[in-house]
C-alpha positions in Angstrom: 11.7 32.1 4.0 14.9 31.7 2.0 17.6 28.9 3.8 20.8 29.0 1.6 23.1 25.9 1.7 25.2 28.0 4.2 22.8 28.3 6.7 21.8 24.7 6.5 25.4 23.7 6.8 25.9 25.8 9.7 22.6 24.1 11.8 24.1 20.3 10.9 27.3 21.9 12.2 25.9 23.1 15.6 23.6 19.8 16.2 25.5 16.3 17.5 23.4 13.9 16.0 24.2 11.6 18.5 23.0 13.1 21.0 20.1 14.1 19.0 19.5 10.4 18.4 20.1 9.2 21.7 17.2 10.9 23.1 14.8 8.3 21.3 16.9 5.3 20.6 19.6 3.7 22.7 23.1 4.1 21.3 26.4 2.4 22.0 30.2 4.4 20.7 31.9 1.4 18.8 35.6 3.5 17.7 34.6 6.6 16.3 31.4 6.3 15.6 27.9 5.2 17.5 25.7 2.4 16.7 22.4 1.3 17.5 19.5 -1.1 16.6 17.5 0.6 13.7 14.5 2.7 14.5 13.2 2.0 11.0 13.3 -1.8 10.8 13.2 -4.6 13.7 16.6 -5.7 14.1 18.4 -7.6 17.3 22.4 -6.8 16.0 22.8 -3.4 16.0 23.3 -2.3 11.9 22.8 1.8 12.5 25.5 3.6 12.5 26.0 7.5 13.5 29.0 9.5 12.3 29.2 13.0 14.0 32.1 14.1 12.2 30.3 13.5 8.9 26.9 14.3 10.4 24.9 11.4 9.0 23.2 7.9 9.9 23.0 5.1 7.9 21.3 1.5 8.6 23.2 -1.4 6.6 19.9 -3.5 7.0 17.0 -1.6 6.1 19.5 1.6 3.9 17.5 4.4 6.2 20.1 7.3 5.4 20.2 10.8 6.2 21.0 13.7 8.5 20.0 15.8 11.3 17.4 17.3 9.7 16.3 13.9 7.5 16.0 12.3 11.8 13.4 14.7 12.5 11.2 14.5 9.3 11.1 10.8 9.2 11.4 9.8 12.6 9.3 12.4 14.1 7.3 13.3 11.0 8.0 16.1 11.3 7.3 18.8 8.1 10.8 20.1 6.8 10.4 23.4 8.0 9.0 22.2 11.4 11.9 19.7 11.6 14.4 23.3 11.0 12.7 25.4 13.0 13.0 23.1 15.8 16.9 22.4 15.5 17.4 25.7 15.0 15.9 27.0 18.2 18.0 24.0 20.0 21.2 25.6 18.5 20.5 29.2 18.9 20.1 29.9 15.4 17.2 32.2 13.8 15.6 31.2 11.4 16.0 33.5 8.2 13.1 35.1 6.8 12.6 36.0 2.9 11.1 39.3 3.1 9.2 41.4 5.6 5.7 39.7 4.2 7.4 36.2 4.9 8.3 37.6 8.9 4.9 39.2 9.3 3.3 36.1 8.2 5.2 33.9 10.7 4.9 36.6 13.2 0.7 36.5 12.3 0.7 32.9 13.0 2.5 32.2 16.5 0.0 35.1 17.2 -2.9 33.0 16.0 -1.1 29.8 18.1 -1.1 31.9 21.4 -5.1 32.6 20.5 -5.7 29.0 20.2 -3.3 28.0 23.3 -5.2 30.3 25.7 -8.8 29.2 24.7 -7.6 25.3 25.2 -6.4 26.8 28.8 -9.5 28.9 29.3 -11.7 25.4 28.0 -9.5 23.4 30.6 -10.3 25.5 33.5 -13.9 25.6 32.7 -14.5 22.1 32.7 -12.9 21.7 36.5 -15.0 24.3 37.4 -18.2 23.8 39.1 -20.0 24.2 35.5 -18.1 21.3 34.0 -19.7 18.9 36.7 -22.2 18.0 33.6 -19.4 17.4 31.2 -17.0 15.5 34.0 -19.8 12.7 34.1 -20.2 12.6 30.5 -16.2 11.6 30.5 -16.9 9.3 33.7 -19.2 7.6 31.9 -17.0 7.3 28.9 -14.4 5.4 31.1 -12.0 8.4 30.3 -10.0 8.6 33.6 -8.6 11.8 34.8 -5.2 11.0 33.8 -6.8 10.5 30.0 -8.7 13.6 30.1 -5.6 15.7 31.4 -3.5 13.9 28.6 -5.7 14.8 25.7 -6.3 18.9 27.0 -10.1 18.1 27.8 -12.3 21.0 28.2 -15.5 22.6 28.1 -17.4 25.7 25.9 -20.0 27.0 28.4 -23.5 27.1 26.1 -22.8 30.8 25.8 -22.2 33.2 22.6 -20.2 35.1 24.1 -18.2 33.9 27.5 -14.9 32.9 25.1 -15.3 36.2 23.2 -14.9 37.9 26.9 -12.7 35.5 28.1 -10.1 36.4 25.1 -10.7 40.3 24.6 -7.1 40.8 24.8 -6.8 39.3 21.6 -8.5 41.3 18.7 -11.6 40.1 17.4 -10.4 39.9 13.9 -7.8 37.7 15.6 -10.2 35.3 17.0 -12.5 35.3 13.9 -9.7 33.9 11.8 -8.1 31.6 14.1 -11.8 30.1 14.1 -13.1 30.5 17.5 -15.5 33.4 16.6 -17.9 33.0 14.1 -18.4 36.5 12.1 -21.7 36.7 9.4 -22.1 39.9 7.5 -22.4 43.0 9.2 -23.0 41.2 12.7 -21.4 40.8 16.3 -19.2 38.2 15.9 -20.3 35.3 18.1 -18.5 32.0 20.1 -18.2 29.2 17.3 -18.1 26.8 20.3 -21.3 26.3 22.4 -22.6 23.8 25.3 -19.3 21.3 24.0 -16.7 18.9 25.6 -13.9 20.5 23.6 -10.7 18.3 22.3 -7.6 20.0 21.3 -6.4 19.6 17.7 -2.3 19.9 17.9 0.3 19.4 15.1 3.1 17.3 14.7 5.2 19.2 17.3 2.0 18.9 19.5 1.0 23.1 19.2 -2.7 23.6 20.0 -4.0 24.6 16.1 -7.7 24.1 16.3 -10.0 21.9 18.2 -13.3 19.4 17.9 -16.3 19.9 20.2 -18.5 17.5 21.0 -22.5 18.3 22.1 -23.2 17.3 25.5 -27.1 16.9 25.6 -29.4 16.9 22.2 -28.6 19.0 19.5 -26.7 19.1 16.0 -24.3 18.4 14.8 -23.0 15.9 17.2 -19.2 16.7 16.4 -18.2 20.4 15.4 -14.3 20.8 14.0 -12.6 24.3 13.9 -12.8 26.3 10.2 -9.7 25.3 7.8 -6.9 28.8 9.1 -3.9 29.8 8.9 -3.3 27.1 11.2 -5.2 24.3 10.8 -5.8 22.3 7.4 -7.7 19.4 8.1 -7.0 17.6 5.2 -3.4 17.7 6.1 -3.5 17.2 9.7 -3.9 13.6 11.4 -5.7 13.9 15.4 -3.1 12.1 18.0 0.1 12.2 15.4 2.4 14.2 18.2 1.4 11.0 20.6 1.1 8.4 17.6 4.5 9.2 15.8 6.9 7.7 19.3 4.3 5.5 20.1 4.6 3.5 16.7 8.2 3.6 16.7 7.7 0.9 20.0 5.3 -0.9 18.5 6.3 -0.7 14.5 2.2 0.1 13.7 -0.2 2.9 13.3 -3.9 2.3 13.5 -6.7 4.7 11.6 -9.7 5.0 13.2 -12.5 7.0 12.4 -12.4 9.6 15.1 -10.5 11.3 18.3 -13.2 10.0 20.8 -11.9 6.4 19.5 -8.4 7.5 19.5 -8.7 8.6 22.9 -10.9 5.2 24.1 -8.1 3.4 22.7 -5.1 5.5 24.6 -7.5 5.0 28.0 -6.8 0.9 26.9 -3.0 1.2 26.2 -3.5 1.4 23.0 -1.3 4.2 22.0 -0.5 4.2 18.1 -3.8 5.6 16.5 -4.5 8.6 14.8 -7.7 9.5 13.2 -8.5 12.0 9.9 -11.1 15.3 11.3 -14.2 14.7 9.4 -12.7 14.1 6.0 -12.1 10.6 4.3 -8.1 9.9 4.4 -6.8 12.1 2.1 -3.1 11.7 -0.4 -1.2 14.1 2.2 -2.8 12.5 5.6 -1.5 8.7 4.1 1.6 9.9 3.0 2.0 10.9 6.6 1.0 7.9 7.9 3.5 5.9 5.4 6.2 8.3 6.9 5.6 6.1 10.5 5.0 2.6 8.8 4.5 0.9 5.7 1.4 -1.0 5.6 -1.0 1.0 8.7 -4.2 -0.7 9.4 -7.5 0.8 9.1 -10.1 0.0 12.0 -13.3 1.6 10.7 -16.5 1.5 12.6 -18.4 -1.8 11.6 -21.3 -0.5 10.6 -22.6 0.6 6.6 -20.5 3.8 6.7 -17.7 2.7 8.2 -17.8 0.1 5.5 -17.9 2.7 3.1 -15.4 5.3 4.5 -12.8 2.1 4.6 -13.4 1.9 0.6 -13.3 5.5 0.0 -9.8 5.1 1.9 -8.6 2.5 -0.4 -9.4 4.1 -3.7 -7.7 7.2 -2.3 -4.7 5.0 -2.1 -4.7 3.0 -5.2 -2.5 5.1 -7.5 -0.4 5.9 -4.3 0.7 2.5 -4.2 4.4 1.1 -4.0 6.9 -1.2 -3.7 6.3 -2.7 0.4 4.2 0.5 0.7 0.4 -0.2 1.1 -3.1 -0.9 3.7 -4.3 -3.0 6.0 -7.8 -3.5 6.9 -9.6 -4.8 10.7 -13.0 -5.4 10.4 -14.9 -4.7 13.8 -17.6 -7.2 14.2 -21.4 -5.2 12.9 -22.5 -2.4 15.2 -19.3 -1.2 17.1 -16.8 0.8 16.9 -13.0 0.9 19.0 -14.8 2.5 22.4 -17.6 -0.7 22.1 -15.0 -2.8 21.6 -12.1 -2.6 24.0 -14.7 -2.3 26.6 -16.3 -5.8 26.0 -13.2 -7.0 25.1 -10.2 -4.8 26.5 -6.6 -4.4 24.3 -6.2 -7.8 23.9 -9.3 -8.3 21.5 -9.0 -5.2 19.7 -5.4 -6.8 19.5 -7.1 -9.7 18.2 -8.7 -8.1 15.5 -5.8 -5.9 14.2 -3.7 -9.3 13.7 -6.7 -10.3 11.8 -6.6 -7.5 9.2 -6.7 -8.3 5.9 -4.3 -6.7 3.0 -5.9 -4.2 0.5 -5.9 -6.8 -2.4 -7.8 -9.1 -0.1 -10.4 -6.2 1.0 -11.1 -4.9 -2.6 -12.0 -8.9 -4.1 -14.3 -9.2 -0.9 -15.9 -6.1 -1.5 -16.6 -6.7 -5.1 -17.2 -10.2 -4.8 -20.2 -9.0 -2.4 -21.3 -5.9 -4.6 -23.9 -9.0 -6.2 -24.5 -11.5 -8.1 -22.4 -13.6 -9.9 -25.1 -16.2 -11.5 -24.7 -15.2 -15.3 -22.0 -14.4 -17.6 -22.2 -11.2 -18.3 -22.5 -10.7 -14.1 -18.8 -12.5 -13.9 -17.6 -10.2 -16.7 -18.7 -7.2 -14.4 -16.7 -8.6 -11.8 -13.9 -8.7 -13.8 -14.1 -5.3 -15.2 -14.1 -3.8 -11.6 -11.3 -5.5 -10.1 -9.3 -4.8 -13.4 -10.0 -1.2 -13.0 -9.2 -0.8 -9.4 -5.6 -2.7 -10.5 -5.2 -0.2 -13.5 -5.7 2.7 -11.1 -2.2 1.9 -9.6 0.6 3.9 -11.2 3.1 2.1 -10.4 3.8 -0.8 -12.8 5.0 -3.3 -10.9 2.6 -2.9 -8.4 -0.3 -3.1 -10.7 1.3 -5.6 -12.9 0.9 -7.8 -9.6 -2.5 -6.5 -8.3 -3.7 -8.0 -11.8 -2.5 -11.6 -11.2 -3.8 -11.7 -8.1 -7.2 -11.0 -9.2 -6.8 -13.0 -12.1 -6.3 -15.8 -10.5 -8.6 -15.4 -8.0 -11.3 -15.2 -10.7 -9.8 -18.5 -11.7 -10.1 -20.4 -8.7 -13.8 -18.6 -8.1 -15.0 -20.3 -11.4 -14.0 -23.1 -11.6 -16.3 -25.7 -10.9 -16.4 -29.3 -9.5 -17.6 -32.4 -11.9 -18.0 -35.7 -11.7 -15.2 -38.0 -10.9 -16.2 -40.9 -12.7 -16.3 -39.3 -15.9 -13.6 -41.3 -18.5 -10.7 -39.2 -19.3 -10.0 -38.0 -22.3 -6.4 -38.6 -23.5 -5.9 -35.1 -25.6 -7.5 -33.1 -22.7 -5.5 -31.3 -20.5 -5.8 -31.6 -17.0 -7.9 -29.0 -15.2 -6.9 -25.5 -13.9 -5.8 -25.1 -10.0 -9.3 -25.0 -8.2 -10.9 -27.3 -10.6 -10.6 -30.3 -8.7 -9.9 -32.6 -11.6 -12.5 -32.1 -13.8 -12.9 -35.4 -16.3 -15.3 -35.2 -19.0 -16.3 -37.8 -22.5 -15.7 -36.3 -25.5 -19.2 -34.9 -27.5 -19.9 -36.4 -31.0 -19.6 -33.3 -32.4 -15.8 -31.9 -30.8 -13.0 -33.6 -32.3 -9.7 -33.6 -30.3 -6.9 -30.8 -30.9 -4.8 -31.6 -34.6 -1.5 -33.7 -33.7 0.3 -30.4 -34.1 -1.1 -28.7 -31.6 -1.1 -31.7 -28.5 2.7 -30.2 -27.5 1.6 -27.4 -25.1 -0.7 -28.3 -22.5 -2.0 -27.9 -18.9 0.7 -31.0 -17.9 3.6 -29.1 -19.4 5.2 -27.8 -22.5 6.9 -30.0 -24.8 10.8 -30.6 -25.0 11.4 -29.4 -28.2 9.4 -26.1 -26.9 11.4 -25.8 -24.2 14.7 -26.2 -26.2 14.0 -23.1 -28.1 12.7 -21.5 -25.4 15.7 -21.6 -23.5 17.9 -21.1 -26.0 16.7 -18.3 -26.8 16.5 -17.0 -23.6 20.4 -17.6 -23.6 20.7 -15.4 -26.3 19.0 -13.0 -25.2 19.0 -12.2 -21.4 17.2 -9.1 -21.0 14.1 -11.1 -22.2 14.2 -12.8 -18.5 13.7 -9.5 -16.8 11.0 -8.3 -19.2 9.1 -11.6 -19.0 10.1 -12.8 -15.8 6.1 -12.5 -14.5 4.9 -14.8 -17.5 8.1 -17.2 -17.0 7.5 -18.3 -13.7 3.6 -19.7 -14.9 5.6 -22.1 -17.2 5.3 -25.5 -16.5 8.2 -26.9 -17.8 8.0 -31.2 -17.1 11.7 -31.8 -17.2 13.5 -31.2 -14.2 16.5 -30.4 -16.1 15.6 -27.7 -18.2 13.1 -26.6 -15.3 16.5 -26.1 -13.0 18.5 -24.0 -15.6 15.5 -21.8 -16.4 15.1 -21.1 -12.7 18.8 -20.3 -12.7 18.6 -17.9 -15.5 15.9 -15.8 -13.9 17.6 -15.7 -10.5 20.5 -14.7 -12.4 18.7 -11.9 -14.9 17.1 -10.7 -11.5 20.5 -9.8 -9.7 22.2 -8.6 -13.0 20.7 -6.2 -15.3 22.4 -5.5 -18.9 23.5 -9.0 -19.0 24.6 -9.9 -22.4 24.7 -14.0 -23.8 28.6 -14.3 -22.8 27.8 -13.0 -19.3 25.5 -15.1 -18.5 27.0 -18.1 -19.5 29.8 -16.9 -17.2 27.4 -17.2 -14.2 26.5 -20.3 -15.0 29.4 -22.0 -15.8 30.3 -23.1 -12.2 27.0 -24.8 -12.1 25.7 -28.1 -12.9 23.4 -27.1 -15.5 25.9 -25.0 -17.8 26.5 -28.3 -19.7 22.6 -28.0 -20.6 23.0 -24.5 -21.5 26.0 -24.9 -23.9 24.4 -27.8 -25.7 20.7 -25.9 -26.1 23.2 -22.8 -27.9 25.0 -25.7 -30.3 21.5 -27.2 -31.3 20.9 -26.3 -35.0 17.4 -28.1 -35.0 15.3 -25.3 -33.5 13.6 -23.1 -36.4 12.6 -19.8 -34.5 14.4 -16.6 -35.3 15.8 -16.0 -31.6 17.7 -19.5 -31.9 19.7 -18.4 -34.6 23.6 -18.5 -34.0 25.2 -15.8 -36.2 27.0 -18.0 -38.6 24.8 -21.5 -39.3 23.5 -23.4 -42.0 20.2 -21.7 -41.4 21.8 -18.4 -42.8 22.5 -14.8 -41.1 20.6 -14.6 -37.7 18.0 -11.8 -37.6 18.1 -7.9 -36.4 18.4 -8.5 -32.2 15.0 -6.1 -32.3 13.1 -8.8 -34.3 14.2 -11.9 -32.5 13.8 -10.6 -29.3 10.0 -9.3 -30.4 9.4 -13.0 -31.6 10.7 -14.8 -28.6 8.5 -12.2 -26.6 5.7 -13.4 -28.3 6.9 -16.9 -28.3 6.7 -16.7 -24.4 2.9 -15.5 -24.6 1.9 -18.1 -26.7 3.7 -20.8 -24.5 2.1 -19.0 -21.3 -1.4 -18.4 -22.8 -2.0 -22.0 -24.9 -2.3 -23.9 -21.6 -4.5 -21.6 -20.5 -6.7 -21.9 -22.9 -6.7 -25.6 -22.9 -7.9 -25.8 -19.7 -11.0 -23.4 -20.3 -11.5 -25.2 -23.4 -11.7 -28.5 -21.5 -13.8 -26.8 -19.3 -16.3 -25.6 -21.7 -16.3 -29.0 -23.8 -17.4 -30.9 -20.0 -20.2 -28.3 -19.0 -21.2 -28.9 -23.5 -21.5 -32.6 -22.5 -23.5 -32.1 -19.4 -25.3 -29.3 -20.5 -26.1 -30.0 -24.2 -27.2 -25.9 -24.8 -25.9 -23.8 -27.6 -24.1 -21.4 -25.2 -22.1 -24.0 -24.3 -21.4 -25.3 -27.9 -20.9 -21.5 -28.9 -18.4 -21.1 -25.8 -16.3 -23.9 -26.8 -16.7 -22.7 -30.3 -14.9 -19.6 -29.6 -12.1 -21.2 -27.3 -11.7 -23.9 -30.0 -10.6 -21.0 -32.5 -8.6 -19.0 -30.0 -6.8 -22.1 -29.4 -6.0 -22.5 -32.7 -5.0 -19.0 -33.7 -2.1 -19.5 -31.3 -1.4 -22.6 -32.9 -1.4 -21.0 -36.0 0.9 -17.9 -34.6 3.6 -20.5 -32.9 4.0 -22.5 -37.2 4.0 -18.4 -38.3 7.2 -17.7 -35.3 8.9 -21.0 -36.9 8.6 -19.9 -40.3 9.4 -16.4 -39.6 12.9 -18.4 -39.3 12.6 -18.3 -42.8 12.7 -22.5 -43.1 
């Protein structure tokens, strides 16, 4: 199917998006244009705009842009072809094909649609006939309602092999075979695929019958039976309930994933009219990037038993590398044992309501889950830990997204391992104060540990010392681009003047909004404010040895290649960031020493002892590398 630029043209041409628009969303003229509140974001003051002359929309709050055809696609999620097909049957147009084999294709499958639309009206009229009294219980039972039940296309397969087969002959059996409702093996009779079943419709997008589910009434396996993958019907690309689900979630700005259509339909007989559910598969990369198209952050309702458990997880690692930017999951745990149906019954919309507003963000599901895989007793159990979450974090492919997956479970691992001591322990005077989560750990010092050299007593857990800071900033002025490369590691500084902590926090607001921001344009920004005065005198300062402190022209000598200061006040920042940290585990590890006396202990603190001094060593090397 070949759609030049003309042809495209021509269909904009023909539609009024307005009125288009207006059929979903309410929309007001204001001069030449229309405007409405956005579809895609909740908004009181109208900010979307339509423009029929240009034959666009654009929101000013959320930047939702696009056309005729972009409407359809991302507000009705609709497939691009789908979405043209449609408009051009509302404008009279045909739809161009590439070459005979392209029409005879698209001619083969609104054949194989009228096959699948007259079985779901042959299984409709079976079940309100006097042998679908059986299956009209079943649904009575269910608390499916009549209304429900005509809704969803309910119907019913007689237990026969071949009453559909007879009750289709028009169609050719070939036909039937591949649109799935015939089962052919080898060199015999083809037979009904569909036997002694509730049936349940399977529609697209543009709600088209394209397969259906059956369900066994009475013994037997398997309980659920979904049509064959066809020409039609691709189940890893095909969500049950998104022709209902797509407008539904446009009112209520959510979609819910459940595990199957009988919940999605419980849920529709409770209200609840936003839920889709995959067809036997575990979510796959197309079905959540169709379920991103409707919302950003769904939640998944899985059953609460073992393999819902387990079909939630599968879910999230399918995810993982799909992750970005405000795009992610969402995760309602039913209480053990039930699923949606179980639930709204006991409990009706308002406590399945309950538990959706208590589902928990996929950062929070995976450190649960791994937290829970076992034990954490031992070291080498804790490193496990660690190891999984990192790797669930390093699946993400987007950067910043996993750059911030991995300080969230970092400090997570903090705040799970650190552990309470006694209050009445004397305080050291070199030791830092403990890590958030600690609780103020307070420990003697052993015999055997000597205190940090004088040197080295100017970072700590309490903040960094002036001098420190000086150069830092400094060279920060210098150098601007450093505050968007490090602006993660930045923010972790504690920086004890308030001063200096004001102008660094008006740097990195500044480097956030600006990139390419050189040392004059900066100080430009800042020269309105109060801490510009700060800022000029840090640049004058001639005191600070470092190599990304050095003016261009000073007593110091010629200031170094912008590629090697800027990779030594990089690694200035780590040290600055890091040494703290490793203070406050080497505190740690010098109070559990003095309690516990073993040599893990002693060999623990041995190892943090030298780490801490090999940054130590590294921040004398960035002074001298000054060249003083």
């Amino acid at each position: 199917m070949t759609l030049t630029p003309q042809w495209l043209d021509e269909l904009r041409s023909r539609i009024t998006l307005s009125t288009l628009i207006g059929r979903t969303v309410k929309v007001t003229r204001a001069g030449r244009e229309y405007k409405a509140c956005c579809p895609f974001h909740n908004e009181k003051t109208p900010s979307f705009t339509i423009n029929d002359e240009k034959g666009f929309y654009h929101c000013f709050g959320c930047s939702a842009h696009g056309d005729a055809i972009r409407w359809m696609t991302d507000q009705r999620g609709l497939s691009f072809m789908d979405a043209v097909k449609e408009l051009a049957a509302e404008a009279g147009m045909d739809v161009p094909a590439a070459d005979p084999r392209a029409a005879k294709k698209a001619e083969e499958q609104a054949s194989l649609r009228d096959v699948t639309q007259a079985a779901a009206d042959w299984f409709t009229q079976q079940l309100g006939s006097s042998n679908g009294a059986p299956a009209r219980e079943y649904l009575a039972k269910r608390g499916i309602s009549e209304a429900t039940r005509k809704a969803f296309g309910f119907g019913l397969a007689p237990d026969s092999r071949s009453a559909l087969k007879e009750a289709l002959k028009k169609f050719p059996t070939a036909m039937l075979v591949e649109a799935g409702m015939l089962i052919a093996v080898d060199d015999k009779e083809p037979y009904d695929r569909f036997r002694g079943r509730l049936m349940i419709p399977i529609r697209d997008a543009r709600g088209r019958v394209i397969a259906f589910g059956g369900r066994i009434l009475g013994d037997g396996e398997p309980k659920y039976l979904n049509s064959p993958d066809t020409p039609l019907f691709d189940k890893g690309r095909t969500l049950y309930n998104l022709d209902k689900a797509s407008p539904a979630s446009r009112q209520t700005n959510r979609i819910v994933v459940v595990e199957g259509y009988m919940d999605v339909i419980a849920l529709a007989e409770a209200g609840i009219a936003d839920a889709v559910a995959p067809l036997g598969t575990a979510l796959t990369e197309n079905q959540l990037g169709m379920i991103w198209r409707m919302v950003p952050v769904p939640v998944l309702c899985f059953d609460g038993d073992s393999a819902g458990q387990k079909a939630a997880m599968r879910a999230a690692m399918r995810a993982l590398p799909l992750l970005r930017p405000g795009f992610s999951l969402a995760f309602a745990t039913l209480p053990a044992g039930q699923d949606p149906d179980d639930l709204v019954r006991a409990r009706g919309a308002a406590g399945f309501a309950e538990i959706l507003e208590d589902a928990q963000p996929l950062v929070e599901r995976l450190w649960a889950h791994e937290v829970a895989a076992g034990p954490l007793a031992t070291p080498e159990e804790r490193a496990a830990l660690k190891t999984r979450l990192l790797a669930h974090a390093d699946a993400i492919e987007d950067a910043d997204v996993r750059h911030h997956y991995r300080e969230a479970f970092r400090e997570r691992l903090d705040a799970l391992f650190a552990r309470r001591q006694p209050e009445r322990a004397p305080r050291v005077p070199w030791a830092p104060s403990a890590p958030r989560g600690a609780a103020g750990r307070r420990f003697a010092p052993d015999p055997r540990l000597q205190p940090p050299a004088h040197e080295t007593r100017s970072i700590g857990q309490a903040g960094i010392a002036a001098p420190l800071v000086a150069a830092l900033i400094g060279g920060l002025l210098r150098y601007p681009e450093a505050l968007r490369r490090n602006e993660e590691a930045l923010t972790r500084l504690t920086v004890p003047d308030s001063a200096d902590a004001e102008l660094l926090g008006a740097m990195l607001d500044i480097a956030i909004g600006q990139e390419g921001l050189d040392c004059e344009g900066l100080l430009a920004i800042l020269e309105p404010m109060k801490v510009y005065n700060r800022a000029t005198t840090l640049l004058r300062a001639d005191g600070m040895h470092f190599s990304f402190n050095r003016r261009l022209e000073s007593r110091q000598g010629a200031a170094p290649a912008p590629e090697t200061a800027l990779r030594d006040l990089e690694e200035y920042i780590g040290v600055l960031v890091t040494q703290p940290e490793i203070r406050a585990r080497l505190a740690e590890a010098t109070a559990d020493f003095q309690r516990t006396m073993d040599d893990e202990g002693l060999a623990r603190q041995q190892r943090l002892r030298a780490m801490d001094e090999d940054l130590t060593r590294r921040l004398a090397a960035l002074s001298d590398s000054s060249g003083q």
